[in-house]
FIPA-710064 format. One record per residue (C-alpha): x, y, z. Coordinates in nm, 4 decimals. Last residue first. Layout:
// FIPA-710064
@X: X; Y: Y; Z: Z
...
This chain:
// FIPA-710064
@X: -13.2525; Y: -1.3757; Z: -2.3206
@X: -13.4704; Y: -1.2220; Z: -2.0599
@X: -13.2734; Y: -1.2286; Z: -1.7530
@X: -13.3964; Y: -1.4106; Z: -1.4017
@X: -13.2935; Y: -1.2333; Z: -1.0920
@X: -13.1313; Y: -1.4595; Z: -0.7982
@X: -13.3075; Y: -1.5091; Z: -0.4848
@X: -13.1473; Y: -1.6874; Z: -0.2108
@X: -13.3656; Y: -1.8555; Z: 0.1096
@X: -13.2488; Y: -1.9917; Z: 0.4808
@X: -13.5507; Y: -2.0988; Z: 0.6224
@X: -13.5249; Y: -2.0426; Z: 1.0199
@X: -13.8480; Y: -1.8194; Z: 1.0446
@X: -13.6847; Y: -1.5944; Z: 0.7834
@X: -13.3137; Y: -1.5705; Z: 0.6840
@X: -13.2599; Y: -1.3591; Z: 0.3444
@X: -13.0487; Y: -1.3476; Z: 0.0634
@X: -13.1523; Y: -1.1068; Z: -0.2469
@X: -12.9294; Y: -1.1295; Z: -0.5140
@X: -12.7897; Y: -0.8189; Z: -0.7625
@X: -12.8689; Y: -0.6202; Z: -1.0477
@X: -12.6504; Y: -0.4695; Z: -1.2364
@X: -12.6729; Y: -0.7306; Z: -1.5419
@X: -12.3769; Y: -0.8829; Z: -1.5947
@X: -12.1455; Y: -0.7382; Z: -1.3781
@X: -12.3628; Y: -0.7041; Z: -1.0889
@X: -12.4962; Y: -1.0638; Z: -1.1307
@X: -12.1672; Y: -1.1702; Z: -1.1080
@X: -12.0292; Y: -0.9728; Z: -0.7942
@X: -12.3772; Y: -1.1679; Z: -0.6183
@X: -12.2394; Y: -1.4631; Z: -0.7565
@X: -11.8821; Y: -1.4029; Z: -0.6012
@X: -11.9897; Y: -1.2923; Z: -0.3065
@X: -12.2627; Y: -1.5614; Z: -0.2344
@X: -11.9578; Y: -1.8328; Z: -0.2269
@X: -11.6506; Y: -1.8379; Z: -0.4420
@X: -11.4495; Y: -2.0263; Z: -0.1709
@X: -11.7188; Y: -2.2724; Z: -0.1716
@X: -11.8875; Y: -2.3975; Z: 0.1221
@X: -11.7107; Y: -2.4677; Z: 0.4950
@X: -11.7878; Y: -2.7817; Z: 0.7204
@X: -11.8500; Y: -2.6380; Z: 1.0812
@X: -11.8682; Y: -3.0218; Z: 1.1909
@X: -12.1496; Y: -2.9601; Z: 1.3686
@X: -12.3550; Y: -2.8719; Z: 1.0256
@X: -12.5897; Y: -2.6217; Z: 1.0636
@X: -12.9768; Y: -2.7258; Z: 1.0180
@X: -13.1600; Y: -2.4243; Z: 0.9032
@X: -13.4546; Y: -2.5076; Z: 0.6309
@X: -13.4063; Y: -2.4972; Z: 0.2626
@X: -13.4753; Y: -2.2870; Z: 0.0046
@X: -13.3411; Y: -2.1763; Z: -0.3639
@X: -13.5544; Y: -1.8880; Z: -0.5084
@X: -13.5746; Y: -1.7724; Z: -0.9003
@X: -13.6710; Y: -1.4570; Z: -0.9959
@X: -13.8371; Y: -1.2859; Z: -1.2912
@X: -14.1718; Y: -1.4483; Z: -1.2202
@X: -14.1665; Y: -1.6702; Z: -0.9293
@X: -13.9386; Y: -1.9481; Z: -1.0152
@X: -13.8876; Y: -2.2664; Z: -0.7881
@X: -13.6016; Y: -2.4478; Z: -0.5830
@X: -13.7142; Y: -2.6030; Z: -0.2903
@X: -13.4147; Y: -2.7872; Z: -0.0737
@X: -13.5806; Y: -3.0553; Z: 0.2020
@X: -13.2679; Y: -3.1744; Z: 0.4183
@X: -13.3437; Y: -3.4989; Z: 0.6638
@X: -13.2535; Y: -3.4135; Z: 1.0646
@X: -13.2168; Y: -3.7240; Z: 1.2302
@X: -13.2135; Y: -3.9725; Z: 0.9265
@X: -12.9083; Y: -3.7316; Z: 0.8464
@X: -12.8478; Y: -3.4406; Z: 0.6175
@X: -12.7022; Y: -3.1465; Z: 0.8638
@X: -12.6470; Y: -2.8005; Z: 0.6709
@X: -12.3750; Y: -2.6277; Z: 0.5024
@X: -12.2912; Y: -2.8130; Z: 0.2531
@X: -12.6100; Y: -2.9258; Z: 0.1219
@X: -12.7293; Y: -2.5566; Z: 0.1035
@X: -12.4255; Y: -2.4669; Z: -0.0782
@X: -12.3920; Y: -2.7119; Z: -0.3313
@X: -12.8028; Y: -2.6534; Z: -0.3929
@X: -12.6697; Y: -2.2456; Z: -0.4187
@X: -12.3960; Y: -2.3608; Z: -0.6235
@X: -12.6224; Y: -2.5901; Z: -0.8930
@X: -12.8632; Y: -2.2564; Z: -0.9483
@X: -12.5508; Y: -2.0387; Z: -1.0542
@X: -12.3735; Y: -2.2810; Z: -1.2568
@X: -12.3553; Y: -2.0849; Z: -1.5725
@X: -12.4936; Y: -1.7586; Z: -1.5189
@X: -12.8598; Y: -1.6963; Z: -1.5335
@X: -13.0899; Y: -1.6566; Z: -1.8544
@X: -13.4657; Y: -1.6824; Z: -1.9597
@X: -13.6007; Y: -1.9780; Z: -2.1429
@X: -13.6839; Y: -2.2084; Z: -1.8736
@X: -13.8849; Y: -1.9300; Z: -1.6543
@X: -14.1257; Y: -1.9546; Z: -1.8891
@X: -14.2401; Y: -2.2932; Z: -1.8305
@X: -14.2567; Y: -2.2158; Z: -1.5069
@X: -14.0104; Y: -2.4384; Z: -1.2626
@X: -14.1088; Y: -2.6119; Z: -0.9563
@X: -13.8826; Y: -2.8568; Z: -0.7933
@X: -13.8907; Y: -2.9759; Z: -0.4309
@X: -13.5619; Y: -3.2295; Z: -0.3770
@X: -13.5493; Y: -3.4196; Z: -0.0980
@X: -13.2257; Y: -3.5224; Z: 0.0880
@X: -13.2303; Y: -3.7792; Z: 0.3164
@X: -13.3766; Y: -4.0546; Z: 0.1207
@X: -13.0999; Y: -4.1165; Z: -0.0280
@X: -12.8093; Y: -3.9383; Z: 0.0897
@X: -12.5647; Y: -4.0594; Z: -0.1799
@X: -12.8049; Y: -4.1345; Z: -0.4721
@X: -13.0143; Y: -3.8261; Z: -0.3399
@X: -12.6571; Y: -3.6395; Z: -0.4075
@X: -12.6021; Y: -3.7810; Z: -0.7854
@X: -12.9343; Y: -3.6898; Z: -0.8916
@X: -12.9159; Y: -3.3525; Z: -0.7441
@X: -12.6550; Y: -3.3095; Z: -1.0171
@X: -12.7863; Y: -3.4423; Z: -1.2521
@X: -13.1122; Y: -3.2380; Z: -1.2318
@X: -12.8966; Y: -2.9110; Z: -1.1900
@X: -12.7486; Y: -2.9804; Z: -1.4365
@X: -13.0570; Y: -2.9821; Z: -1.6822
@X: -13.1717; Y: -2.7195; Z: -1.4472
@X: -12.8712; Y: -2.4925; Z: -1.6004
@X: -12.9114; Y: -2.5693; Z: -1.9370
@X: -13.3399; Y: -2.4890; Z: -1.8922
@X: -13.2277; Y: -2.1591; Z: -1.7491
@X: -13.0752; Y: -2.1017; Z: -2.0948
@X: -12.6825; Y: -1.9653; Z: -2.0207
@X: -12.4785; Y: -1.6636; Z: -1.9706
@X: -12.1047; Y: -1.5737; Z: -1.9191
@X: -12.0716; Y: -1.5865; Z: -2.3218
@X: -11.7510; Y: -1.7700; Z: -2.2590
@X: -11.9015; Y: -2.0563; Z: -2.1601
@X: -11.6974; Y: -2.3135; Z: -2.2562
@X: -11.7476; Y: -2.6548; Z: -2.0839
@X: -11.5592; Y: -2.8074; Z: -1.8282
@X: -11.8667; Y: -2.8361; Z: -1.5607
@X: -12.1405; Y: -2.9163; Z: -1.7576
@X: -11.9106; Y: -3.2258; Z: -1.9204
@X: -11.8644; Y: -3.3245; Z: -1.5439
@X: -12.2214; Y: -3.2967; Z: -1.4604
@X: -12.3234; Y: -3.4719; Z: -1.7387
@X: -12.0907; Y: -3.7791; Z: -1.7186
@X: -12.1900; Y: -3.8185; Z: -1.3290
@X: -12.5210; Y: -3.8625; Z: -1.4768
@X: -12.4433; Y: -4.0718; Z: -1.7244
@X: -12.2380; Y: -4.2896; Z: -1.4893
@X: -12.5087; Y: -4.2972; Z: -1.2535
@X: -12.7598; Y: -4.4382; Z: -1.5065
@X: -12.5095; Y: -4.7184; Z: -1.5567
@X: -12.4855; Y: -4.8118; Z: -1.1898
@X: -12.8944; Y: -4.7802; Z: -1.2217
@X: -12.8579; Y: -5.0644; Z: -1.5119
@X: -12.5647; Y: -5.2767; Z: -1.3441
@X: -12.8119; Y: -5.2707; Z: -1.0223
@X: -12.6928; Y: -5.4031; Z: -0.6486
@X: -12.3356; Y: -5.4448; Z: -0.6972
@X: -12.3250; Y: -5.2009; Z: -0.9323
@X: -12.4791; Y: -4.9903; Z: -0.7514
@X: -12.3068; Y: -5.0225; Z: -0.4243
@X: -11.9328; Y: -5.0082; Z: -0.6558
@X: -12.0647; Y: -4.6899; Z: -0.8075
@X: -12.2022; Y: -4.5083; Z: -0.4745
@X: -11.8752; Y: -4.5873; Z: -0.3124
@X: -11.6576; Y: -4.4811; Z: -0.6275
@X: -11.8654; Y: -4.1415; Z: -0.5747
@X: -11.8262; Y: -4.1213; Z: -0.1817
@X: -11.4402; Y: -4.1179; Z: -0.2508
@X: -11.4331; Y: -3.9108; Z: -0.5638
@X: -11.6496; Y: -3.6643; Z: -0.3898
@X: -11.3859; Y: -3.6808; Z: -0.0714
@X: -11.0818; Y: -3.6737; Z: -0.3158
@X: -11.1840; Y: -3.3335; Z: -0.4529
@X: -11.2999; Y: -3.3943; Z: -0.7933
@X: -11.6815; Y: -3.2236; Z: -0.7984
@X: -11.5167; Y: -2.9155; Z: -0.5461
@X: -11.2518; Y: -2.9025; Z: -0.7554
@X: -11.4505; Y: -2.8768; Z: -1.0808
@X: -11.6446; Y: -2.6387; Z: -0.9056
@X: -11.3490; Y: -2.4384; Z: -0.8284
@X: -11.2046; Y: -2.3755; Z: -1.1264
@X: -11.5291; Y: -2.3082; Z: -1.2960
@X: -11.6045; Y: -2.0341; Z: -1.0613
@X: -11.2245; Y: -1.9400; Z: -1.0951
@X: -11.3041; Y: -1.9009; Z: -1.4711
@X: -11.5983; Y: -1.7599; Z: -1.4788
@X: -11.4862; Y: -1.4800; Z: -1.2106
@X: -11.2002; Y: -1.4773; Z: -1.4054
@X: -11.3600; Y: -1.4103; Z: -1.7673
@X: -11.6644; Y: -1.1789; Z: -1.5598
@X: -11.3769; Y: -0.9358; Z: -1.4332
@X: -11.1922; Y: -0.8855; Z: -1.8007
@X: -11.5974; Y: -0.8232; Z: -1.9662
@X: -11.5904; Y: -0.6045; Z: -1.6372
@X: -11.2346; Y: -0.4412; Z: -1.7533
@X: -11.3462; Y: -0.4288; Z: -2.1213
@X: -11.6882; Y: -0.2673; Z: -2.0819
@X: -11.4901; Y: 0.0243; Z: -1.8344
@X: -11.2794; Y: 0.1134; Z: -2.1196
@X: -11.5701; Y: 0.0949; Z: -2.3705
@X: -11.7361; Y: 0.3229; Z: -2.1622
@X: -11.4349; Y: 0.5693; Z: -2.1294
@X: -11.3972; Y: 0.5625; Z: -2.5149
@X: -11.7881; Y: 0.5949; Z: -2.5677
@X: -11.7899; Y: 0.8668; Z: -2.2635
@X: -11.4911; Y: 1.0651; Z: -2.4659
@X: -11.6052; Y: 1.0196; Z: -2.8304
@X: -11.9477; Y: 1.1931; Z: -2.6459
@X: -11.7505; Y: 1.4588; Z: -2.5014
@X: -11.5357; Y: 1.5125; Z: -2.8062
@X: -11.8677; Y: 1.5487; Z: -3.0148
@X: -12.0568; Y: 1.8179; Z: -2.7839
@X: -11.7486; Y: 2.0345; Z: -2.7351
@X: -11.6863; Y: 2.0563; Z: -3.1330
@X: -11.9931; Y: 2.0749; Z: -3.2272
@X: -12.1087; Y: 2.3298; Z: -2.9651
@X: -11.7373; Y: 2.5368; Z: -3.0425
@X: -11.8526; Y: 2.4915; Z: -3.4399
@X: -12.2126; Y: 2.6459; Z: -3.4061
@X: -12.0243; Y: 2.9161; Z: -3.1708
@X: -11.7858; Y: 2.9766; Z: -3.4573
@X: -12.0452; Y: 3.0483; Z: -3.7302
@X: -12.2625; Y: 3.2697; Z: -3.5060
@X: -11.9395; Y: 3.5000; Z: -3.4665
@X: -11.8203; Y: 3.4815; Z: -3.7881
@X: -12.0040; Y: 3.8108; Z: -3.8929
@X: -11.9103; Y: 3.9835; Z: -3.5695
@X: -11.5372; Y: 3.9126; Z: -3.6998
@X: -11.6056; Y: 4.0161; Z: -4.0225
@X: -11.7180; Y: 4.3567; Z: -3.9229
@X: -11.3763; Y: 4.4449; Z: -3.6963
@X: -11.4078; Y: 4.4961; Z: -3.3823
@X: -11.1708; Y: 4.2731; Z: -3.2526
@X: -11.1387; Y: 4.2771; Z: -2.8837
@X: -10.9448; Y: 4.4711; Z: -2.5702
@X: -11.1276; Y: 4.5172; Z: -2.3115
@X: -11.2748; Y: 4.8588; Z: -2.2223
@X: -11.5264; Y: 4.8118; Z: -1.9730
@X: -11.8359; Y: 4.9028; Z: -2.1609
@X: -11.7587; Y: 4.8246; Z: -2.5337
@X: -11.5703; Y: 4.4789; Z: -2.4317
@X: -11.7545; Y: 4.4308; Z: -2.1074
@X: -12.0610; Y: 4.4018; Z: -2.3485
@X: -11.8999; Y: 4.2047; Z: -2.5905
@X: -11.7589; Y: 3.9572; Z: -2.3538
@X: -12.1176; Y: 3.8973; Z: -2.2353
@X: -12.2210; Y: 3.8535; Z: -2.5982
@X: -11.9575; Y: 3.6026; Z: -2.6719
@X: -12.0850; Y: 3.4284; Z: -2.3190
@X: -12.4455; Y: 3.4081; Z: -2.4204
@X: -12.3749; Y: 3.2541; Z: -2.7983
@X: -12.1578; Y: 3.0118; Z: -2.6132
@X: -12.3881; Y: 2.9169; Z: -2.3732
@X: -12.6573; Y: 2.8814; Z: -2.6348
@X: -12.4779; Y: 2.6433; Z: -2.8430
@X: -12.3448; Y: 2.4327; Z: -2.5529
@X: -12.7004; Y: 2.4205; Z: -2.4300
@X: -12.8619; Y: 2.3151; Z: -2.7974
@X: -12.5483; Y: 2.0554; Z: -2.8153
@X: -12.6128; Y: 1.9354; Z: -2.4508
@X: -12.9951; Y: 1.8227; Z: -2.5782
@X: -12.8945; Y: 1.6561; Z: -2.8576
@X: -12.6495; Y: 1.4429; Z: -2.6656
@X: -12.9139; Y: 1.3636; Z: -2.4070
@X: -13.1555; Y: 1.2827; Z: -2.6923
@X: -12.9081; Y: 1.0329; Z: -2.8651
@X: -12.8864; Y: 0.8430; Z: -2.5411
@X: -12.6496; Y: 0.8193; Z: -2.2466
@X: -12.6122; Y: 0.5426; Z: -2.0866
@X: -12.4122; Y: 0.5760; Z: -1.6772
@X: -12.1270; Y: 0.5377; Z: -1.5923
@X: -11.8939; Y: 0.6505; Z: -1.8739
@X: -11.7575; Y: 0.9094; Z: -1.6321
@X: -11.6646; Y: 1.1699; Z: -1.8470
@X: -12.0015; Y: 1.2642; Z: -2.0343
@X: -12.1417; Y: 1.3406; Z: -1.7058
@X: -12.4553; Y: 1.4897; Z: -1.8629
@X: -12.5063; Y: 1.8366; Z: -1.6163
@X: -12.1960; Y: 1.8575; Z: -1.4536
@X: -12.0171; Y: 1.7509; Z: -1.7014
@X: -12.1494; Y: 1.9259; Z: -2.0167
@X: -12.0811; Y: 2.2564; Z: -1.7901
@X: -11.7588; Y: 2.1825; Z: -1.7222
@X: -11.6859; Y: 2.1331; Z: -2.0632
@X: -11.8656; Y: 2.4966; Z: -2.1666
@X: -11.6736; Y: 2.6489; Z: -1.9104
@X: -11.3411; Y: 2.5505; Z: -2.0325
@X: -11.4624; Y: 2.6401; Z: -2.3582
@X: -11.5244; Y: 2.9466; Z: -2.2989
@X: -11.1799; Y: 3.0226; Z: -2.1453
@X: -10.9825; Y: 2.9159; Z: -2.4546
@X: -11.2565; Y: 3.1397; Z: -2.6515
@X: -11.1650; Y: 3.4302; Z: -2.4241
@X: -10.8108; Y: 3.3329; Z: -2.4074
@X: -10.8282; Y: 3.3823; Z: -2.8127
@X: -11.0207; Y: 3.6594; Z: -2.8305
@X: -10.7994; Y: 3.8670; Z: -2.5452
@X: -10.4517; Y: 3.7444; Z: -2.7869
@X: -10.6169; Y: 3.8700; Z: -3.0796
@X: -10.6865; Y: 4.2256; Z: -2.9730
@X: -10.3622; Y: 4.1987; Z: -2.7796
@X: -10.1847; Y: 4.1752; Z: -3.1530
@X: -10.3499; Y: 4.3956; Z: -3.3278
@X: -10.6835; Y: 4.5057; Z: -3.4981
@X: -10.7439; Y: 4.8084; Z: -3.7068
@X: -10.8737; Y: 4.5802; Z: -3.9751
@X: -10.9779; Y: 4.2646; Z: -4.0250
@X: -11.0959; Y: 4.1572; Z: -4.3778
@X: -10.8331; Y: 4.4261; Z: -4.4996
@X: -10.5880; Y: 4.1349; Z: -4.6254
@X: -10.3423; Y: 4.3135; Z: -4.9150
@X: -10.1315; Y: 4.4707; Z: -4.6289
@X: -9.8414; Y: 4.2890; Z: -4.7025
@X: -9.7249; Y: 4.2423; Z: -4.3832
@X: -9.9573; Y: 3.9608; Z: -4.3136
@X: -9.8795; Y: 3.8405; Z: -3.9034
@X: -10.2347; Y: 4.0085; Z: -3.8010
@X: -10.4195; Y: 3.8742; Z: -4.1005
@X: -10.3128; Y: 3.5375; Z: -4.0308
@X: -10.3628; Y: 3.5493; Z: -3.6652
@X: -10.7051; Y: 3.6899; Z: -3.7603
@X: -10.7798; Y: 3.3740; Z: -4.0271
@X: -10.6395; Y: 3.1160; Z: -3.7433
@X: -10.8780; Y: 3.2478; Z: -3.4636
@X: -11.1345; Y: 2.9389; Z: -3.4538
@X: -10.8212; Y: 2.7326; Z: -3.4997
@X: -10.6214; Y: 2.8517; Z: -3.2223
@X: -10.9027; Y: 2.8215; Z: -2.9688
@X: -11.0142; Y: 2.4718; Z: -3.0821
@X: -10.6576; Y: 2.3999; Z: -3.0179
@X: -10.6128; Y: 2.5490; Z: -2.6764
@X: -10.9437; Y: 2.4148; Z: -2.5906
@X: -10.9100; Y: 2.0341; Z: -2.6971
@X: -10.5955; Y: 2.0191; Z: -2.4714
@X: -10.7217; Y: 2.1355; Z: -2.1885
@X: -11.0254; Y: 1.9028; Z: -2.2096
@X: -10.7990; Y: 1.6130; Z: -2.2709
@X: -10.5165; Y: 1.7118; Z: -1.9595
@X: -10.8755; Y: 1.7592; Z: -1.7392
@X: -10.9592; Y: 1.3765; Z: -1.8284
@X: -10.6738; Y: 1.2592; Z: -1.7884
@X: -10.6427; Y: 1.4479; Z: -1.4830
@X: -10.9689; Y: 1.2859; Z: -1.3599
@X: -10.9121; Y: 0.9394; Z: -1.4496
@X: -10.5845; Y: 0.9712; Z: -1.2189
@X: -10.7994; Y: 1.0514; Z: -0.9579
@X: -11.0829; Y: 0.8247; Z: -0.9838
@X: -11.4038; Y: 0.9575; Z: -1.1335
């Protein structure tokens, strides 16, 4: 836990114990303040008798916190915790407590501490521990589900401006005025040479945009969306590089209807066409294709000579989306000068 988590946390716990110790002890602070002497449920007690119980139980429960963190981790909302796990740290909480109020019994009777020895007190005894395990047990858990939700918001915060900027700056990288250049070339070649293909371009180039500005505030889509882009897309760059660029597809069946984020496949092409030489010289040969959970984009290792850069967003920022979505993360790897990215495939 961060620091300032960590007092938080520590001002809670204190907080919780004082009170819980207060209240277990209300009916002996209101016998020990009745003048009246018509309450004989606790007698010959007094005042330090009460005040020893009470930082005993304040005490306790200290302990009993610490021990709920050390061994669940209730306070660091990292990691799931199940119904079993909370079961299991009310059955220790119980019998810590019930150990520790016989401990202070012993040093009470052999060490002279001051206690209540009064009969009804030894009768509530089993009564308050059951409550101190309840009562430790449920703030922990309201504690992880508050700090869990906490840390849900701030990555569901993360993945809205990761999406965003990712969206941001594919857009910009489809409108820069270099696209837009080569793209009103393309156009006015076709349409020069083929109204109909010059159409099919414009429906392409339609896709891609719409792809591009649309909504996807779920952070996830169908692998078949994304290849449906992805097809556009690649449509538009082997109209520009012709036969230069070659496109090796192979996608299971399956594969189509599990999940990646929104233009996750179409940055890795982006990327691979960026950053390597497509010439008659040196042609560019980018495999995509699924191999059970995964899905691999290829190509060999050409660098440009003109250095040219990819997107801002790069491998970092998919890789920091996969963690956030589904903590798992890329594999990139350089072998035998192929250049190859693995991204994990989600069940939907």
């Amino acid at each position: 836990m961060k620091l300032s988590e960590t007092k938080k946390y520590l001002i809670t716990v204190n907080s919780i114990s004082r009170m819980v110790a207060f209240i277990t002890h209300f009916p002996e602070i209101i016998s020990l303040t009745d003048t009246s002497g018509d309450v004989t449920l606790f007698r010959e007690m007094n005042l330090t008798d009460v005040v020893v119980e009470i930082l005993f139980t304040y005490v306790s429960l200290l302990i009993l916190y610490f021990i709920n963190e050390r061994l669940f981790h209730f306070a660091r909302g990292t990691k799931e915790i199940r119904w079993e796990s909370v079961l299991l740290s009310f059955i220790i909480t119980w019998i810590a407590s019930s150990l520790m109020g016989k401990g202070f019994v012993y040093v009470h009777h052999h060490m002279g501490i001051p206690a209540i020895d009064a009969t009804m007190h030894h009768y509530l005894h089993p009564l308050r521990d059951f409550l101190v395990s309840v009562m430790v047990t449920g703030s922990s858990d309201l504690m992880y589900l508050n700090r869990k939700s906490g840390r849900i918001q701030v990555e569901n915060q993360q993945l809205r401006a990761e999406n965003i900027e990712n969206q941001y700056e594919a857009l910009k990288s489809q409108l820069n005025p270099h696209m837009l250049f080569n793209s009103l070339n393309t156009l006015s070649a076709l349409i020069r040479e083929s109204q109909d293909k010059a159409q099919q371009y414009l429906q392409e180039l339609s896709k891609v945009l719409r792809y591009t500005l649309q909504d996807n505030s779920t952070h996830t889509v169908f692998l078949s969306e994304e290849m449906d882009f992805v097809n556009s897309y690649s449509y538009l760059l082997k109209m520009r590089y012709e036969d230069n660029l070659e496109f090796d597809i192979d996608i299971s069946p399956e594969a189509l209807h599990k999940k990646v984020p929104p233009m996750s496949v179409q940055m890795l092409v982006e990327n691979a066409v960026k950053h390597n030489e497509i010439s008659n010289r040196k042609p560019l040969k980018i495999s995509i294709r699924t191999d059970g959970d995964t899905l691999s984009v290829s190509n060999p290792m050409q660098p440009r000579m003109s250095g040219e850069t990819g997107l801002k967003i790069g491998l970092d920022n998919l890789s920091r989306r996969f963690r956030l979505l589904f903590h798992k993360d890329i594999v990139i790897k350089t072998e035998l000068g192929v250049f190859t990215v693995t991204i994990p495939l989600i069940d939907a």
